[in-house]
N, C-alpha and C positions, 0 to 999 in steps of 0.2 A: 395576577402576574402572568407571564406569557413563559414560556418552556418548550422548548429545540429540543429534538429529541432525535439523534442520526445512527443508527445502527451500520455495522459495517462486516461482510461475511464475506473469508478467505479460504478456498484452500488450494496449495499451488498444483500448477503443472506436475503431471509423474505420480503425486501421491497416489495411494492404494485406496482401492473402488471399496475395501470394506469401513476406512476414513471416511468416506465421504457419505456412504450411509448410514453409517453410524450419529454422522452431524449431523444428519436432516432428521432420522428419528430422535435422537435425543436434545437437539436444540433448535436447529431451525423452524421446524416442521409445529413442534409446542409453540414457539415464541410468536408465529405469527398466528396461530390459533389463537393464542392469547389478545393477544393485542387485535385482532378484528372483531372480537366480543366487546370491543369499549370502542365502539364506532367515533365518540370522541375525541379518541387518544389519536391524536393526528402526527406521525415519524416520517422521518426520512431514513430512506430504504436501500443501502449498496450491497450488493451480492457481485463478486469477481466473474470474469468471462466462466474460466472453469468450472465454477457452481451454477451459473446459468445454462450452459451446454448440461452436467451434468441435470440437473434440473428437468430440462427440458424433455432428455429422453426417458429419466428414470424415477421420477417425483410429480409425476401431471397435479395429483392433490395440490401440492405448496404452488407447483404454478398457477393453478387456477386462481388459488388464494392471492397469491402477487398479483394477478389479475383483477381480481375485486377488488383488493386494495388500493391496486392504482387507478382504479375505472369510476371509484367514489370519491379519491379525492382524500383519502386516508393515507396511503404512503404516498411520498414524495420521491420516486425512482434518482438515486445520484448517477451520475458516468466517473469515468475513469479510464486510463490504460484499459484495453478488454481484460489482458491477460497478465493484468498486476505488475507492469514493470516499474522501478523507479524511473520518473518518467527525465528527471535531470540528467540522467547518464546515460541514453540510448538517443539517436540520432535526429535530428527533427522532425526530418518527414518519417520518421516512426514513430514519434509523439503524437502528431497529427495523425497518420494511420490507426492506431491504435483508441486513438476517443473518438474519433471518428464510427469506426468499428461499432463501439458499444452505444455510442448514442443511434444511430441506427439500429439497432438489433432491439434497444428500448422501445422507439418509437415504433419498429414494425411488429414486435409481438407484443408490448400493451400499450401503446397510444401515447407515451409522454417524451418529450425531447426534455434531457434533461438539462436545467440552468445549473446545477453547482458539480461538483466534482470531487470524489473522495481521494484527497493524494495519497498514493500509496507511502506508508511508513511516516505519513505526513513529511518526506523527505524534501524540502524547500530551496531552492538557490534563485535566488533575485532575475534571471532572466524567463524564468517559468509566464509570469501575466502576459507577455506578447504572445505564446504558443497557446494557453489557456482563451485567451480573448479571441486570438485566430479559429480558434475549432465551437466560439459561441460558448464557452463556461463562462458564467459571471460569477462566481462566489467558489472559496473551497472552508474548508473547516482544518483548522491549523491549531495545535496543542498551547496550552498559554506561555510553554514555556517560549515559544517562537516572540512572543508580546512582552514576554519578561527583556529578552535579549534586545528589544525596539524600545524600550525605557517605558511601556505601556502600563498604564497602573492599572485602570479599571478593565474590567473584564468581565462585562454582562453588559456590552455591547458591542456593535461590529464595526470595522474602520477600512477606508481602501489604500492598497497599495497599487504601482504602477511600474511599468519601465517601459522606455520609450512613448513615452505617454500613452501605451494601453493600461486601461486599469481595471481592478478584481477586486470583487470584495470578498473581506475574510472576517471568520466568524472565529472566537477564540473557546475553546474546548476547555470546561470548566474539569484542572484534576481533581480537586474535590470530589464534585459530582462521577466522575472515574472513579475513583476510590470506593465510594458512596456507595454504588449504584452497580449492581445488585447485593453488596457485602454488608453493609446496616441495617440495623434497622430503622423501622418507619420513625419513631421519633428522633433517631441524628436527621436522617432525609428532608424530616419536618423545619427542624430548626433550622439546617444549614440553609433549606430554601427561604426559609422566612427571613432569614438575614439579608438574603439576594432583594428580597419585596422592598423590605424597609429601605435601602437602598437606592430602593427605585430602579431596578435591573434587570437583564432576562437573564433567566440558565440557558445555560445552554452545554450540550451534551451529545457527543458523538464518541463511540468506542468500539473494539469488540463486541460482535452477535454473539462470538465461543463462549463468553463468561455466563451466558445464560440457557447452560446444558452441559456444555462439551468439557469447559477445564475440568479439573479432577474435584467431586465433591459437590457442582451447582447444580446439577440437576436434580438431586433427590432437594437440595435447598430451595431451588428455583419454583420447584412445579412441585414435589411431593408434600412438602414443607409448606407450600404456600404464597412464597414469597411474591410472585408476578403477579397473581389476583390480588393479594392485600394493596400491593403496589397502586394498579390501577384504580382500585376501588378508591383508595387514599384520594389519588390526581381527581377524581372525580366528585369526591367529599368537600376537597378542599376550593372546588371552582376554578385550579387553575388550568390557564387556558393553554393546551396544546396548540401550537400555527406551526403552517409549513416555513421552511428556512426560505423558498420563492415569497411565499406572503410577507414575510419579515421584512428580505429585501426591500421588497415593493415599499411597504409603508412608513419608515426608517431610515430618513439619511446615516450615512455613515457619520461616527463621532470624532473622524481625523483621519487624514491619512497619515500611515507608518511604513518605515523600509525595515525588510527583513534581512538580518546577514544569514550564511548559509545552515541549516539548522533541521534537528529531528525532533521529536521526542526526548528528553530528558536521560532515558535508560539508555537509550540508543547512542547519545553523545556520550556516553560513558564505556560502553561494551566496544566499542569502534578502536579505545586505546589498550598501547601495550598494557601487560598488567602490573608493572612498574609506576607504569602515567598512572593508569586507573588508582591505584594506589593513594598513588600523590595526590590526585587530584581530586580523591571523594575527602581524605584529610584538609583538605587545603579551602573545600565547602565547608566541612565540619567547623573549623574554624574562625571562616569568617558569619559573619553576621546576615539577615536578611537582605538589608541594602547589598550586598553582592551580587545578588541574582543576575544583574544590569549587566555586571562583567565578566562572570563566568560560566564556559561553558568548555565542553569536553571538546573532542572531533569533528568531524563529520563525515557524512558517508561512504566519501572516496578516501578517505581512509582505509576503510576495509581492502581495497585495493593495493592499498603497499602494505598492510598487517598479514593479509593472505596474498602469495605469492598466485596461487589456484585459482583465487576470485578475480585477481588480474587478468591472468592469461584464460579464463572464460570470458569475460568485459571485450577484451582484446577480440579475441576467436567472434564474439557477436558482433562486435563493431565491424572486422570484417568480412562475414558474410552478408551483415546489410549492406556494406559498399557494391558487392557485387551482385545481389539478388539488385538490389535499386539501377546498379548500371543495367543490367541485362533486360531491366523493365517485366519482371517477373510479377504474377499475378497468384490468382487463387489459392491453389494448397502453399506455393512453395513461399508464397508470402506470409500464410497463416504461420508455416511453420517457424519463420524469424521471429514472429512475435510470441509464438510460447516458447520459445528461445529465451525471451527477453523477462518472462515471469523471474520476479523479485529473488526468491526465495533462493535461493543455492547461489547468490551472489554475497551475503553476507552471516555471518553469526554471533547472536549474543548469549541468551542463555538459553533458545530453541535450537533445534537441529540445523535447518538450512545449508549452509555449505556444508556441513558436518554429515547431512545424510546421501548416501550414496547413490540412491533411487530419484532423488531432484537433479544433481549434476549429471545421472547420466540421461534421464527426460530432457535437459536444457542441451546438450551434446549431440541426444538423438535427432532432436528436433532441427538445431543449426543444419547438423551433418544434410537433414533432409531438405534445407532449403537451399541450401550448399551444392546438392548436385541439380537440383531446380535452374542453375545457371551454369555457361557452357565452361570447361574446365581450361586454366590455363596449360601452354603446352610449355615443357621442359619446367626448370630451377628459377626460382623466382628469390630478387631477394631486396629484402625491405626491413625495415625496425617496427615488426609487428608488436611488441610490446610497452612502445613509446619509452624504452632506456636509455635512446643514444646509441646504440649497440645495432647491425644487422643480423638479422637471420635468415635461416634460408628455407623455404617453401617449396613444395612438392606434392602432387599428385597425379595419377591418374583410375584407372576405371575401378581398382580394388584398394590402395593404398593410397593416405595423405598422410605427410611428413613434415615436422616443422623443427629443424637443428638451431642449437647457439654456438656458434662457431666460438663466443668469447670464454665460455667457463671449458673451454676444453673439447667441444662438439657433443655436448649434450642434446641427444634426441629428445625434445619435451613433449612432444606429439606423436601417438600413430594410429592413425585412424582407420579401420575397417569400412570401407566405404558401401562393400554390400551390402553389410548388417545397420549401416548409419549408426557406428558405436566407435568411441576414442577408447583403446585399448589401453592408454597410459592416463586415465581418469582415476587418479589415484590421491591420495590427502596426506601431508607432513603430519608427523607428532610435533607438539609444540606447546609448550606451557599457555594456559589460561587460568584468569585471575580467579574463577570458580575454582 
C-alpha cells in the first residue's frame, strides 16, 4: 500500500527565542534526524516563514539536513502563507504575496518549487482554488472533516474541487491516523492500516511536527522510549511504500470532484462558538447518530471576529494598513512588516493561548504599526466605518500619536498608539466566560 506522510511545523510571529529553541532541540531537530536514517521513508515537509528565518540564522544543522532532504528527493518541501496567515481573511494581493514569498525562498535556498500548500488552520472558504491556482499550487491537504461536510464517504483517495473553473486538488487528512500517530501503538497502527490495504486505499497523513517532541510528555515517548525508530523500522518491515504527495498527484486521477462549504478542523468549528452554542451543539452531536456528520457543523472562522470584539478590531487595524501600504506601493521591510502582521495566531482562540497571549498581539500591532508608518500619513480627522458595523469612526494621527474614537458608544477611544515605539497602548483583552 502507498502512505502520505505531511509534517507541518509552526511557531508564530512575537513568540520567545527560548520557544523556539527549545522546539528545534527537543522536536524538530530529532525528527528529522530521524526520518533521514530511513532514506525510504519519503514526507512532506512544511515549516512556517518564522521557523525558517529562525532556522536559518540559528539552526544551520537542521538546515543543512532540510537541505539533504530536499536535494534526494526525501522531503517534499509544502508552501504556504510565508508568515502563517489565514489566507481567506487577508486581502488578495496578500494571499498572493505571501505564497509567493515562500515559494521563492524554497526554490532559492533548496531547489524545489513547491506544487501543494499547507493551509493554515486548514481554514477553507470556496473561493481559495482561483488565488491557489493563480500563485501555481496544485493540491492542499484538508482534514476529513471538510469531505465529511461535502457528503464524501471514502477517504483514502484524493478528489478535485474548483471555482471559477480553476481547479485543486485535495488530499483528505486521515483523523484516525492523527489520533494514531505518534499515541499507539504499533499493533493499533498495524491494524488500522491494514484495514486502509484491504480497501484498496492510501493513508494518508498530515499533522502537527509539535506532537513529536514539543507537547507535554512525547519527547521522552517519541525518542527516549523509542517510539519514531520502532515506527520506521515497522514502515520498512511491512514494505509499505512511502511516495510523495507530487508523485501521487501525477499517477492518480482524482476520484470526483467535490465542493467544500466554509470549514476548519472539527475542534476549531467548535471553539469558535459561544459557550452556550458550544454547549448545545456538542449535546446535539452526542445525540445524533453517525449519518449526521453530512449536516452538522459548528462555526467558522470569522466567527471569531464577532466572539472577540479585540480579534475584530486587529482584522480591521490589518485590513487597513494593507489598503494603504498597497496604495502607496510600499516594498521591502514595510511590506514584510504587513505580512507578520498578518500571522494567524493572536487573531483567534480555542484552548491554546493565541489572542489570549499578550506578546503575539503586541508582535502583530508592532509590526502593523511598522508598516504603517512605511506609508505617507493622512493629514488632519479622517472618518470612516473602520470596523465594518454600520457605525463611523473617527481616525487620527500624526508623527507621535494614532487615534481611533467611536463616536456611537459614547466617544470611546479604542485606540492609542505610540507611534515612536510602533506599540498600541490600549492593546488590552476583556474577561469573558469560556466554555473551558
Amino acid at each position: 500500500m502507498e502512505f502520505l506522510f505531511a509534517v507541518h511545523n509552526h511557531q508564530p510571529v512575537g513568540n520567545f527565542p527560548p520557544i523556539f529553541k527549545a522546539a528545534f532541540r527537543d522536536c524538530y531537530r530529532p525528527l528529522l534526524e530521524g526520518l533521514a536514517s530511513h532514506p525510504g521513508f519519503r514526507f512532506a515537509l512544511h515549516f512556517s516563514g518564522p521557523l525558517w528565518e529562525y532556522m536559518e540564522k540559528n539552526e544551520r544543522t537542521c538546515w543543512d539536513l532540510v537541505r539533504d532532504l530536499a536535494g534526494r528527493g526525501q522531503a517534499e518541501l509544502l508552501g504556504g502563507g510565508f508568515y502563517e496567515p489565514v489566507l481567506s481573511v487577508i486581502p488578495e494581493e496578500d494571499r498572493a504575496g505571501q505564497i509567493r514569498m515562500m515559494n521563492e525562498y524554497l526554490f532559492e535556498n533548496f531547489g524545489q518549487r513547491p506544487r501543494g500548500l499547507w493551509l493554515t488552520e486548514r481554514v477553507w472558504e470556496p473561493d481559495l482554488p482561483v488565488s491557489l491556482a493563480a500563485a501555481g499550487i496544485e493540491f492542499v491537504l484538508l482534514d476529513e472533516e471538510h469531505f465529511h461536510y461535502a457528503g464524501v464517504r471514502d477517504l483514502s483517495t484524493t478528489y478535485v474541487t474548483e471555482d471559477r473553473g480553476r481547479a485543486l486538488r485535495v488530499f483528505p487528512i486521515d483523523k484516525t491516523l492523527r489520533y494514531y500517530i505518534p499515541f499507539h501503538s504499533l499493533e493499533d497502527i498495524d491494524a488500522y492500516l491494514g484495514s486502509i490495504r484491504d480497501a484498496g486505499g492510501t493513508a494518508i497523513l498530515g499533522d502537527d511536527g509539535e506532537k513529536f517532541g514539543l507537547w507535554p510528555g512525547t519527547h521522552k515517548w517519541v525518542y527516549d522510549d523509542g517510539w519514531l525508530r520502532k515506527f520506521l523500522d515497522f514502515i520498512e518491515e511491512k514494505g509499505i511504500r512511502m511516495a510523495s504527495f507530487a508523485e501521487y498527484l501525477d499517477g492518480h486521477p482524482p476520484a470526483g470532484r467535490v465542493y467544500f462549504p466554509p470549514a476548519s478542523y472539527e475542534e476549531m468549528m467548535e471553539w469558535v462558538l459561544e459557550p452556550d452554542e458550544q454547549a448545545a451543539f456538542l449535546k446535539l452531536k452526542a445525540e445524533s447518530g453517525p449519518g449526521a456528520r453530512r449536516f452538522l457543523r459548528g462555526g467558522l472562522f470569522r466567527d471569531f471576529f464577532l466572539k472577540y470584539p479585540e480579534a475584530n478590531h486587529l482584522h480591521k487595524r490589518m485590513i487597513r494598513v494593507s489598503r494603504e501600504v498597497r496604495s502607496a506601493g510600499v516594498s521591502g521591510d514595510g511590506l514584510r512588516d504587513l505580512y507578520k502582521g498578518q500571522c494567524n495566531d493572536p487573531y483567534w482562540h480555542g484552548v491554546f493561548g493565541g489572542l489570549y497571549l499578550p506578546h503575539l498581539r503586541e508582535a502583530a500591532y508592532h509590526h502593523l504599526l511598522e508598516a504603517e508608518k512605511a506609508a505617507p500619513d493622512p493629514e488632519g480627522w479622517e472618518v470612516l466605518d473602520f470596523d465594518c458595523d454600520g457605525r463611523d469612526e473617527l481616525v487620527y494621527r500624526d508623527r507621535v500619536f494614532g487615534l481611533l474614537a467611536k463616536p456611537a458608544p459614547g466617544g470611546t477611544l479604542v485606540e492609542i498608539d505610540y507611534r515612536p515605539w510602533s506599540r498600541n497602548l490600549s492593546n488590552v483583552l476583556s474577561r469573558r466566560r469560556e466554555a473551558y
